[in-house]
C-alpha positions in Angstrom: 85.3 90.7 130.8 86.3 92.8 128.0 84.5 93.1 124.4 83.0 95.3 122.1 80.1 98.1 122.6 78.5 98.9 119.7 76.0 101.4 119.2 74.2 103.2 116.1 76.4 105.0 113.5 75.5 108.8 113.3 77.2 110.3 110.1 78.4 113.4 110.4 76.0 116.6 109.1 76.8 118.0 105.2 77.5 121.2 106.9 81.0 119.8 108.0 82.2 118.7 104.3 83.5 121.8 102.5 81.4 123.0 98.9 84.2 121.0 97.2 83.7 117.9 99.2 79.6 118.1 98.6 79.9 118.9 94.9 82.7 115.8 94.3 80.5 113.3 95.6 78.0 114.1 93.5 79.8 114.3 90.5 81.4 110.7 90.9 77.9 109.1 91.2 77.4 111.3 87.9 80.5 109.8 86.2 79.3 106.1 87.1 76.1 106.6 85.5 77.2 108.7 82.6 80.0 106.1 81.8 82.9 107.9 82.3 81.9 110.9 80.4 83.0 113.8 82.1 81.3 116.5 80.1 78.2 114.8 80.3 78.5 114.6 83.8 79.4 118.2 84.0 76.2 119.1 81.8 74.2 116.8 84.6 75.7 118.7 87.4 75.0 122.1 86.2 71.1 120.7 85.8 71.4 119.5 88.8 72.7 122.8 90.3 69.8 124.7 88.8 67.0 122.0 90.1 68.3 121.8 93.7 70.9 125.2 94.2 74.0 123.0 95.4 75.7 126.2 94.8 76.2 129.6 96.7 77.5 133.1 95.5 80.8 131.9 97.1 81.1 128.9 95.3 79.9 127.6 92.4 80.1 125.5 89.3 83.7 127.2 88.0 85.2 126.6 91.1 84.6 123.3 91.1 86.0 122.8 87.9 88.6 125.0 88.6 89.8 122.7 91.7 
């Protein structure tokens, strides 16, 4: 008899999605709140950098924009 197993979905860890990738997602969920307004969204990621250090030495809020 042949079907389908399913078991529980296990996302992958943050650690495998580069700083870019981490950073992005944020930012869209702060572009759906703020409306569309990217420099407000900016001004929300930068707080939100200096609340919770999303960024490193290696990466940070310019490279984002830059990419």
């Amino acid at each position: 008899m042949s079907g389908y197993r399913f078991s529980k979905y296990t996302p992958p860890p943050d650690s495998e999605k580069s700083d870019f990738e981490r950073l992005l997602k944020i930012f869209m969920q702060l572009i759906l709140i703020t409306s569309g307004n990217v420099s407000e969204a900016l001004q929300w990621l930068i707080e939100v950098d200096k609340q919770y250090k999303l960024t490193n030495d290696q990466y940070g809020i310019g490279n984002f924009i830059e990419d």
